[in-house]
N, C-alpha and C positions, 0 to 999 in steps of 0.2 A: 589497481593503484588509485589513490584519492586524488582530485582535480581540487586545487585551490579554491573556491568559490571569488571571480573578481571584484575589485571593492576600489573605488575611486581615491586616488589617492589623497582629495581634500577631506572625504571625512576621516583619514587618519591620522592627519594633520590637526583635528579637535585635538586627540589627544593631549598636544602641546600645550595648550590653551588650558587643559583640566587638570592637568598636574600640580603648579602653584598652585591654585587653589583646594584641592585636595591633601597638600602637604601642610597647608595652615591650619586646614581643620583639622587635622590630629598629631591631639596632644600629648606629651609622655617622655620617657626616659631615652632619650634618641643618644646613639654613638656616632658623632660625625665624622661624615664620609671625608675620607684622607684627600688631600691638598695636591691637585695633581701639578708639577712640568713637565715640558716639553722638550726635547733637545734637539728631535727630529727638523726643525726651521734654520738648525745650523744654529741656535742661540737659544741658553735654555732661561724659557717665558713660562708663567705660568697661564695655564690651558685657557679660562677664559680672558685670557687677555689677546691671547692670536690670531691675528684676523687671517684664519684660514680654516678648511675643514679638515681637523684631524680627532683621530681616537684613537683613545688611549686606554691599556689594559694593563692592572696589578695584578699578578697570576696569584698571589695570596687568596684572592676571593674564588679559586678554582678547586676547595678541597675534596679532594674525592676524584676527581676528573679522572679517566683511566688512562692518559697521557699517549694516547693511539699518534696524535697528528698535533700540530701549530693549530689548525682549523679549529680544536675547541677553545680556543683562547681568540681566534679571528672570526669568530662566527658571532661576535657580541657585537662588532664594528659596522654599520650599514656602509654600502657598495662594497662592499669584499665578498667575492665568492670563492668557494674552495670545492674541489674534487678531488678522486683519489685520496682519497684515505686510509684504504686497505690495500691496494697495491704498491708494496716497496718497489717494484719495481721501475713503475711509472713513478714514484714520487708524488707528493700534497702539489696538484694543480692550483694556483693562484690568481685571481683577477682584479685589480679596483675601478670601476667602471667602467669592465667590459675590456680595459687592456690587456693584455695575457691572456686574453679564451683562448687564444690561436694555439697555444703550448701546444703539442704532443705529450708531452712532460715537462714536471720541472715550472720554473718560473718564465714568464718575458715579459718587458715592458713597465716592470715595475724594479726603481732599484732596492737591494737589502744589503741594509749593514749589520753587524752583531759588535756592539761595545765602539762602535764608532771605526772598524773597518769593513770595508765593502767585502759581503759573500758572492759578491753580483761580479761573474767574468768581463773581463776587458772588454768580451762580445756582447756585452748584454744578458747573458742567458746565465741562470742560478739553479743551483740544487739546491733543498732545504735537509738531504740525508744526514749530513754530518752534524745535525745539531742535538745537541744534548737537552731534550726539553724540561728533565728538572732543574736546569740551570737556568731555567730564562725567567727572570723578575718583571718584567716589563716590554708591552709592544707597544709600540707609535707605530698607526698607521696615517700618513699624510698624504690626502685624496687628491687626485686630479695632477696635470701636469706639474711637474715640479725641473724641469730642466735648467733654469736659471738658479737653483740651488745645486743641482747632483748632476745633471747631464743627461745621458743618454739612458731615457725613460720616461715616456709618454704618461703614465698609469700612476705615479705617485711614490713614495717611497716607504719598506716597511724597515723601522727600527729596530732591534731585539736587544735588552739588555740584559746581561747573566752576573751572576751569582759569581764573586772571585772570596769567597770566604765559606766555609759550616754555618746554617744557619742556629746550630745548636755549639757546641762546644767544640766538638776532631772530625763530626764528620756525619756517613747516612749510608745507610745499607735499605736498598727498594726491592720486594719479590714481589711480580703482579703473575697470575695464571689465569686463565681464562678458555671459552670456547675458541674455536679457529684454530687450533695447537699453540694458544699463544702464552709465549712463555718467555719471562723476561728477571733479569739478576741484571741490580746495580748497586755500584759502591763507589764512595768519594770518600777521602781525608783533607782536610786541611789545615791551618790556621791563622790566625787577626794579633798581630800584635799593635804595638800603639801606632808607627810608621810602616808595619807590611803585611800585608794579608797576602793567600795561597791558596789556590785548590786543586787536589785531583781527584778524575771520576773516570769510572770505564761501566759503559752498558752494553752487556749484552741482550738480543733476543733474537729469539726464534718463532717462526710462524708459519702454520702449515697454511693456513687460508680459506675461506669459504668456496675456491674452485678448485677446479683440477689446473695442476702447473704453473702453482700460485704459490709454492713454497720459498721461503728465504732467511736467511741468516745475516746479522749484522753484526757487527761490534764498532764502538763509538769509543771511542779516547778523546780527554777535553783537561789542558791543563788552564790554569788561568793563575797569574802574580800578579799586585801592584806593590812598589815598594814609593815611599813619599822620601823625595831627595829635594833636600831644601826648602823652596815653599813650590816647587813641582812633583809630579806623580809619573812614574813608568810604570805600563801598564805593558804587561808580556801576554798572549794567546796563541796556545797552541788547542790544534783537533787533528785528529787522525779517522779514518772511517774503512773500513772493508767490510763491503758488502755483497754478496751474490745471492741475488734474488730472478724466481723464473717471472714467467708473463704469461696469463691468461689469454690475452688481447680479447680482441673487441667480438660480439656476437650481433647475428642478425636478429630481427623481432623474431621468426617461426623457431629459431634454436632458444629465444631465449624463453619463448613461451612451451616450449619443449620440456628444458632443461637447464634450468640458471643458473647450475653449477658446473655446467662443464665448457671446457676449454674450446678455444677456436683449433675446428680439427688440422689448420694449420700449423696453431704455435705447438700442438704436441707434436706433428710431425717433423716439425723442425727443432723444436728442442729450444723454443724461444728464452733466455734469459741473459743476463746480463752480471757480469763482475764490477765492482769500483774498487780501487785499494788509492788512496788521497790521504797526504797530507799537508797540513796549514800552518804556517806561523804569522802572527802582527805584532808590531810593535806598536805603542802608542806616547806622546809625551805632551804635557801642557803643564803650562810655566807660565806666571806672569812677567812683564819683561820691567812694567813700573806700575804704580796703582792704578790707571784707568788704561793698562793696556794687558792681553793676554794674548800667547798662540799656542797652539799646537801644533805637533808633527804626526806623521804616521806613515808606517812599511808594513809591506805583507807578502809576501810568497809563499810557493805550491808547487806541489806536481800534483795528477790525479792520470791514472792510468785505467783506461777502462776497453770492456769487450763489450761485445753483446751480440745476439742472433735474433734474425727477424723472422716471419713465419713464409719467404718467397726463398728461389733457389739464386736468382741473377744479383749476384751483391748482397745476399743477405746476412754478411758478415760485417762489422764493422769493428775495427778496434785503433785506439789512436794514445798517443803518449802525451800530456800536456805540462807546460809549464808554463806558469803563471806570476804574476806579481805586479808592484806600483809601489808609489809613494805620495804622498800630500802633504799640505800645509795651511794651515789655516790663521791668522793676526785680525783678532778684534780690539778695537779702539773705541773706547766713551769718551765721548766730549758732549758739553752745554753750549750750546748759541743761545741766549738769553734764558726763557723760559723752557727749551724746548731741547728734550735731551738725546743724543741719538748713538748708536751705535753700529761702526762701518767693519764690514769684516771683509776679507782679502783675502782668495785662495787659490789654492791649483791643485792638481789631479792630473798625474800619467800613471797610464796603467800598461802591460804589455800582456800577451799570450801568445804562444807557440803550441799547434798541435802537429804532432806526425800523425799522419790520417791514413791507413789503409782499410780497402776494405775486400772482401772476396765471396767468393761463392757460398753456397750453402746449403747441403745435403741433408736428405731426410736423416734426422738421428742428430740432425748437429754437427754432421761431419765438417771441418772446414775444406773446399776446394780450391781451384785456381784464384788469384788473386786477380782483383777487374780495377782496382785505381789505391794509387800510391801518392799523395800530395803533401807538404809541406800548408799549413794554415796558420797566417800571423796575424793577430789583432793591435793594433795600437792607437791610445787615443790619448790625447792632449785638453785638458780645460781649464779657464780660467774665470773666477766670478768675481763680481764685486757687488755687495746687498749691503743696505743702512735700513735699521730698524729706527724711525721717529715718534718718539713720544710725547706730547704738549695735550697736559691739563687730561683731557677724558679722550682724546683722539692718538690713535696707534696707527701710525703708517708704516709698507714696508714696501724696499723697491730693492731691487735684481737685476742684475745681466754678466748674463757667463756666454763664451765662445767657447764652441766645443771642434776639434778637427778628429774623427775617427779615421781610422786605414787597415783595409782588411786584403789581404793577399792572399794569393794560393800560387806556390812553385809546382808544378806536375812533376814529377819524377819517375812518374809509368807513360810513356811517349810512344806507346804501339801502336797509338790509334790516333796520335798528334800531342802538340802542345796544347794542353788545355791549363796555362798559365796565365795570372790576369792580376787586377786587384781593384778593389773604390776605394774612392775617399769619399767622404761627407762633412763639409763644414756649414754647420751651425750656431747660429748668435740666438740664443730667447732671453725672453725679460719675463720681469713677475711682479706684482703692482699689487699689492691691498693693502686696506683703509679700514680700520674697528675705530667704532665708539663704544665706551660705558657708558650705556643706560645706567647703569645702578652699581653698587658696589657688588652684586654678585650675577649682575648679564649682561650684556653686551651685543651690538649688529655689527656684521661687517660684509665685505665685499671683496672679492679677489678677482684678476687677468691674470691671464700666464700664457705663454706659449710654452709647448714640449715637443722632444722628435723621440723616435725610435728606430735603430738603425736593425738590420737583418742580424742574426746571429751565424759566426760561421756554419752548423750547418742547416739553418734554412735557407740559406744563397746554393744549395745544391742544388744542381742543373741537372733539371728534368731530362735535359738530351744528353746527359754523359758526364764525365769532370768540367774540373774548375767551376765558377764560379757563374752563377743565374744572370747574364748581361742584363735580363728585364726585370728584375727586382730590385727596387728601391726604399729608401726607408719614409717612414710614415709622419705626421707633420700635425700637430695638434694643436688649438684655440681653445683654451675654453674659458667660461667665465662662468661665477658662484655667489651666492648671498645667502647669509645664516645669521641663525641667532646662536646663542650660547648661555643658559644659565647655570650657574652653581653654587651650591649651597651647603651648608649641614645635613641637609633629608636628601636634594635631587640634585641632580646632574643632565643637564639637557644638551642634547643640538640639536637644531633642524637648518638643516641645507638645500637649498635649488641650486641646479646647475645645468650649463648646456656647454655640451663641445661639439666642435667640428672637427672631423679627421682627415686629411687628406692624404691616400694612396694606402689606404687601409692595409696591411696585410693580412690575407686569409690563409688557412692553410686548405692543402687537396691530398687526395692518393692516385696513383697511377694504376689501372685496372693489372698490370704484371707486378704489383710491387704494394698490394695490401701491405699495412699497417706502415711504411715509412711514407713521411711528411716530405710534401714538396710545399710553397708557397708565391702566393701572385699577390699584386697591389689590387686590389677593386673599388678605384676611382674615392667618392666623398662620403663618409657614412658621417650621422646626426646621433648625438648621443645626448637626451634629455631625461633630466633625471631629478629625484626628493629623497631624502636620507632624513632617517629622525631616529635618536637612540633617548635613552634615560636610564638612569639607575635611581632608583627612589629607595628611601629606607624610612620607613613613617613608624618603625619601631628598632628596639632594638633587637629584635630574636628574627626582626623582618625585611628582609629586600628583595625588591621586584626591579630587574633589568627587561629591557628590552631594545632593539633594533628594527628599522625598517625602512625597506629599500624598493622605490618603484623607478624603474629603469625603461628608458622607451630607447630600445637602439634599434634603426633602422640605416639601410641603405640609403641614401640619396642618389648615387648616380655611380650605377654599377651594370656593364651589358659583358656578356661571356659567351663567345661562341658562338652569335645570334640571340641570345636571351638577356631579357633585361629585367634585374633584379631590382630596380631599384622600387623605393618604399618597402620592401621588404624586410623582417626584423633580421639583426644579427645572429646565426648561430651560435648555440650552445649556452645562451645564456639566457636564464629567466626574466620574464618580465616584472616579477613582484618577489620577494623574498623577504621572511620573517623570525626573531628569535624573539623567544620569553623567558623566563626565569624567574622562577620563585624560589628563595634560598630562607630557611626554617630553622634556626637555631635557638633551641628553647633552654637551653642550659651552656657555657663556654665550652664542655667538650662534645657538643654534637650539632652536626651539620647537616641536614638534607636539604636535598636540590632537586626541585621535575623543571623540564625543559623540553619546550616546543618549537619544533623550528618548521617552516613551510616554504615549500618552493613552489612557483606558479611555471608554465607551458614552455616550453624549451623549444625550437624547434633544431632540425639535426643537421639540413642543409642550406644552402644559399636559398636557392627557391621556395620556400618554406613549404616543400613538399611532401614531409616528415614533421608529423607534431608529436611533442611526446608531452604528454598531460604530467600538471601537479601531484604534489607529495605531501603530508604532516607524519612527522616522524616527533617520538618523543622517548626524551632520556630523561633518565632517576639516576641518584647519589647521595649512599649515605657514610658518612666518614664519623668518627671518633676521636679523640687524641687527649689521650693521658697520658703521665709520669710514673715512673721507675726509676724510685730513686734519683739520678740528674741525667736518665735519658728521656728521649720522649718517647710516643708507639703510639700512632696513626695507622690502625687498621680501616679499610673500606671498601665497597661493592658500587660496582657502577653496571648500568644497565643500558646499551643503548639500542633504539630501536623498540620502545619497549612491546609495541604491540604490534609485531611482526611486519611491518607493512612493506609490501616491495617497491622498491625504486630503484635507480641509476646510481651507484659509486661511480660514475665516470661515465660520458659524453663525448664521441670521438666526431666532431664535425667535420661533416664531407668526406667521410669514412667513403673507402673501396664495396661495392657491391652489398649496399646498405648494413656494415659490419659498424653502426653507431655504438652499438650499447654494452658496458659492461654492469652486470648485474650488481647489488648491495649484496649484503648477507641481511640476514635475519633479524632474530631477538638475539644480541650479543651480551652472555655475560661474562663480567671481570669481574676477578679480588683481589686484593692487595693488600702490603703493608710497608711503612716507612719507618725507621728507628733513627732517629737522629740521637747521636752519643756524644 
C-alpha cells in the first residue's frame, strides 16, 4: 500500500492564490461554468453570496461515473469522507468533519434530506439504500454544525435533489455489467406537461462481490409528481426498497495479508446477512400567501422492516418492525428597514418513530434460536427555529436559534430477567451567527458560529449489560467556528475554509470481546477538531476542466481516560488526517467525455490509543462516455474503470473493532460498461 507522502497544509493553500491569476492568462473560447444556489441555508442564495461553508455538486458533469455509490458525487466536496462502497450491506458510510465516523453503517450525525424531506430518522440515524442515484440532479453539502437550522446533527447537512420529469422526452432505460457479478437493469417513464410533471423508475441489481459472503440483491422503486395548483406546487415522493444483502465483516491484518477476499470465518459461520423491505411516502407544498411573503408544508411516512445476523451466537439475531413519520412548516417573510433588506423565516419540525425490536440467538448456519430481548423503541422530537437573513449594500448577515426537545423510550416486554424499561430526554436551544462581505462582484469573506448537538440513535443507547437503554450514554455537544473565502466566475469556482470545533461527550463506538462486529458506544470526555478545506473547479478551456478538493483534518482527543488509560492528544479513529481529489475532464468534440481521477487518503489510525496505524493510499479512476442521436433518442454508451492500477486499500475501517478485526479489504482493478437510452 502507498503512504501519502505529508505536505503542510499552507503550501496547499498557494494554490488559492494561483488560480485567478492562471485563469487570466488564458485566453479562448470558454463555456461558463453554470450559476450555482443553494437551498440547503433553508433560503435559496446564490453560492457565493452565503456566508457559510457549503458545496455544491451538478451530477450533469459526472458522465460516465459507474453509479456504484453517492461517494462519487461527494468525493469532490472537502471534509466529507465516505466508506463502504462495495458493501450493500453495510451501506455508503458518511462523515463531514469527522461527525459520523462512529457509524457501524449507514449515516449519523449529519442530517439528509431528498427534495426537501428528511431521509434522516426521528433518531438520527439514516440509510442512503433506498436512493435511486440516476435521479439525483444535485448535492448541498452544508459543513459543520447546523442545528439552529435542522436540529439534531452535529456534522452538517447533506441535500439531495432528484429528477421528477425524463430528461429526454418518456423516459430512460440504463444496462451497466461489470466485474464483481455486478449486474444491474434500469428503467423510468415519465412526463412534463406545462403545469405537471411525473416520474417512474425501478432499479434493479445484483452483485456477487469481491469477497466470500458478500452477495446481494436490491431493487429500488422511486415515484416522483409535482403538479402547480395556482401559483403553488405539490410535490408527491414515493420510494420503495427490498434488499437482502450478506456481510463479509471485518478481517484481522494476518487474514488480510493472507487472503483479501475471504470472509470473517465468523460471518460464514453464522450466515451473516441482513434483509430491508421500506417504504416512503412525502408530501410537499409551497405557496406564496402575498408578494413578500411564502411557506411551505411538508408530511412523510414509512415503515421499514428489517432482519439481520451477526457473526456471535448470544443475541446474534436482530430483527424489528418500524414505523416512521413527521411533518413541518416553514413561513418566510421580506421586508426593507430602510436600506437594509431582510428575510425571517419561522419553522417547526415533529417527527416520531416506533420500532418493535427483538432480538435472539444465533446458530452456526443462521439458524435463529431462543429469543434474549423483546422491546418496544420510540423516538420523538419536537423543534422550532427562527433565522433572518440581513442584507445592506456588500454585507450578508445571518442569525439562528431553534429549540429542540428529543424523547427516546424503551417498554421491555421480555421481563425474565427484569424491567429494563426507561427513556431520555434531551432539550437543546443552539444559535448560528455569520457575517459575508463582497469583495468583488464574483468573491466574497465570511465568518460563521454555530452550536450543534447529537443525540444517541436508538440502537447505539444499547446497553452493554442487557436491555433497555445505556443510563451512561449521553449526547454530544458541538462549538464550532469558520472563516472562508469564496470565489466565482466564468473559468473558476473556489472555496477555502478554516475552521475549529470543540466537541463535548464525544461518542465513540467499541465491540464487546463476546459479541464481535455489533456496536456498543461511550461519551469520551472533549475532542478538538481543527481543520482547512479548499476545492476549485477551473475550466480555462472549453474541451477542459480541472476540479479538485482538499481536506487537512487534525482531530485529536483532548481529554479522554478509559479504564486507566489516557487517551488524550491522541488522533481520532478512523479518519484521515489529509485527503485529496483531482480531475481532469477532456472533451474535444460535444459527444465525447473523458475523465482520470486521483483521489488520496493519508494514515488512518484504527484505535482510540493510536496503537494501530494503517498507512496511505492513491487510487485512480478513468471514464470515458459518448452520447449520440437516433433519431429523437439519445444513447450514452461508457467504461469506467476504478482503481485503475490495482492498488490495495481499505473499503471500510471498523474502529475499535473486537480482537483487531478493523479491516475490510477494497477489490481491485474494477471494470464497468454501460449504457443509457433516453427515449
Amino acid at each position: 500500500m502507498k503512504r501519502i507522502t505529508a505536505c503542510r497544509p499552507i503550501a496547499v493553500l498557494g494554490i488559492l492564490a494561483s488560480l485567478p491569476s492562471a485563469m487570466a492568462a488564458t485566453e479562448g473560447d470558454v463555456t461558463p461554468l453554470a450559476p450555482l444556489e443553494v437551498t440547503s441555508p433553508r433560503i435559496t442564495t446564490p453560492w457565493v453570496e452565503t456566508p457559510t461553508a457549503i458545496g455544491v455538486v451538478n451530477t450533469a458533469i459526472q458522465t460516465g461515473d459507474p453509479g456504484l455509490a453517492l461517494s462519487e458525487t461527494l468525493t469532490r466536496i472537502p471534509g466529507v469522507y465516505t466508506q463502504s462502497v462495495y458493501n450493500l450491506n453495510q451501506g455508503l458510510r458518511l462523515s463531514i468533519r469527522g461527525f459520523g465516523s462512529r457509524a457501524a453503517f449507514g449515516v449519523r450525525g449529519v442530517r439528509v434530506f431528498v427534495d426537501d424531506i428528511p431521509l434522516t430518522m426521528p433518531d438520527g440515524q439514516t440509510d442512503l439504500d433506498a436512493l435511486d442515484l440516476a435521479l439525483v440532479e444535485q448535492v448541498e453539502v452544508l459543513r459543520g454544525p447546523a442545528s439552529a437550522l435542522y436540529g439534531n446533527g452535529a456534522g452538517g447537512v447533506l441535500a439531495i435533489t432528484t429528477r421528477d420529469r425524463p430528461e429526454n422526452r418518456w423516459g430512460r432505460v440504463d444496462v451497466v455489467t461489470g466485474e464483481l457479478g455486478d449486474r444491474r437493469v434500469r428503467g423510468e417513464v415519465g412526463l412534463q406537461g406545462e403545469r405537471s410533471s411525473g416520474l417512474v423508475s425501478l432499479a434493479h441489481r445484483d452483485l456477487t462481490g469481491h469477497r466470500d459472503n458478500m452477495a446481494s440483491d436490491s431493487l429500488i422503486g422511486s415515484a416522483r409528481y409535482a403538479l402547480q395548483i395556482g401559483a403553488g406546487t405539490l410535490a408527491v415522493n414515493l420510494s420503495t426498497l427490498d434488499i437482502d444483502a450478506q456481510d463479509p465483516a471485518a478481517l484481522t491484518l494476518a487474514e488480510v495479508q493472507a487472503n483479501r477476499r475471504q470472509a470473517n470465518p465468523g460471518a460464514v459461520n453464522f450466515a451473516v446477512a441482513e434483509s430491508i423491505r421500506q417504504e416512503r411516502v412525502g408530501l410537499s407544498w409551497r405557496a406564496p400567501l402575498s408578494s413578500d411573503t411564502d411557506y411551505r408544508l411538508r408530511t412523510w411516512a414509512g415503515q421499514r422492516d428489517f432482519a439481520n445476523a451477526l457473526p456471535f451466537a448470544n443475541g446474534g439475531q436482530t430483527e424489528f418492525d418500524r414505523v416512521f413519520g413527521g411533518v413541518g412548516g416553514q413561513v418566510d417573510h421580506r421586508l426593507a428597514w430602510g436600506d437594509v433588506a431582510h428575510t425571517l423565516s419561522l419553522g417547526a419540525d415533529v417527527e416520531a418513530q416506533t420500532d418493535e425490536r427483538r432480538r435472539f440467538d444465533n446458530s452456526p448456519g443462521g439458524v435463529r434460536g431462543e429469543r434474549t430481548l423483546d422491546q418496544d423503541e420510540r423516538a420523538r422530537g419536537i423543534g422550532v427555529y427562527l433565522s433572518n437573513q440581513m442584507v445592506w449594500q456588500r454585507i450578508t448577515a445571518t442569525t439562528g436559534l431553534r429549540y429542540d426537545r428529543i424523547r427516546l423510550s424503551v417498554g421491555d416486554r421480555f421481563q425474565t430477567d427484569g424491567d429494563d424499561s426507561g427513556r431520555q430526554e434531551f432539550n437543546r436551544t443552539s444559535v448560528n451567527v455569520g457575517l459575508g462581505y463582497a469583495l468583488t462582484e464574483h468573491s466574497s469573506v465570511f465568518t460563521r458560529y454555530g452550536t450543534g448537538f447529537e443525540t444517541p440513535t436508538n440502537s447505539e443507547l444499547a446497553n452493554p449489560a442487557g436491555g433497555g437503554f445505556n443510563p451512561d450514554l449521553g449526547p454530544a455537544e458541538a462549538r464550532n467556528v469558520e472563516v472562508g473565502y469564496k470565489f466565482d466566475s466564468a473559468r473558476l469556482r473556489a472555496e477555502l475554509v478554516l475552521y475549529r470545533i470543540r466537541n463535548k461527550d464525544e461518542l465513540v463506538r467499541f465491540e464487546l470481546p463476546d459479541q464481535s462486529g455489533r456496536s456498543f458506544f461511550r461519551n469520551a470526555g472533549v475532542t478538538d477538531r481543527n481543520g482547512v478545506e479548499l476545492s476549485a473547479v477551473w475550466q480555462p478551456l472549453t474541451v477542459l476542466t480541472a476540479s479538485m478538493s482538499y481536506s487537512y483534518n487534525d482531530f485529536t482527543f483532548r481529554n479522554y481516560q478509559l479504564g486507566g488509560n489516557d487517551f488524550s492528544g491522541n488522533a481520532i479513529p478512523g479518519l484521515p488526517q489529509q485527503q485529496v481529489f483531482t480531475e481532469l475532464a477532456y472533451r474535444p468534440v460535444p459527444a465525447w467525455t473523458a475523465r482520470l481521477q486521483a483521489i488520496g487518503l493519508d494514515r488512518v489510525f484504527a484505535n482510540d490509543a493510536n496503537s494501530v496505524r494503517v498507512p496511505g493510499y492513491v487510487t485512480s479512476n478513468a471514464r470515458l462516455s459518448w452520447t449520440g442521436q437516433y433519431g429523437s433518442s439519445r444513447i450514452t454508451p461508457y467504461v469506467a474503470v476504478n482503481n485503475l492500477f490495482d492498488r490495495e486499500y481499505n473499503d471500510n475501517l471498523r474502529a475499535n473493532a473486537g480482537f483487531g478485526r478493523y479491516y475490510e479489504p477494497a477489490p481491485g482493478r474494477v471494470a464497468l460498461a454501460g449504457i443509457s437510452i433516453d427515449f
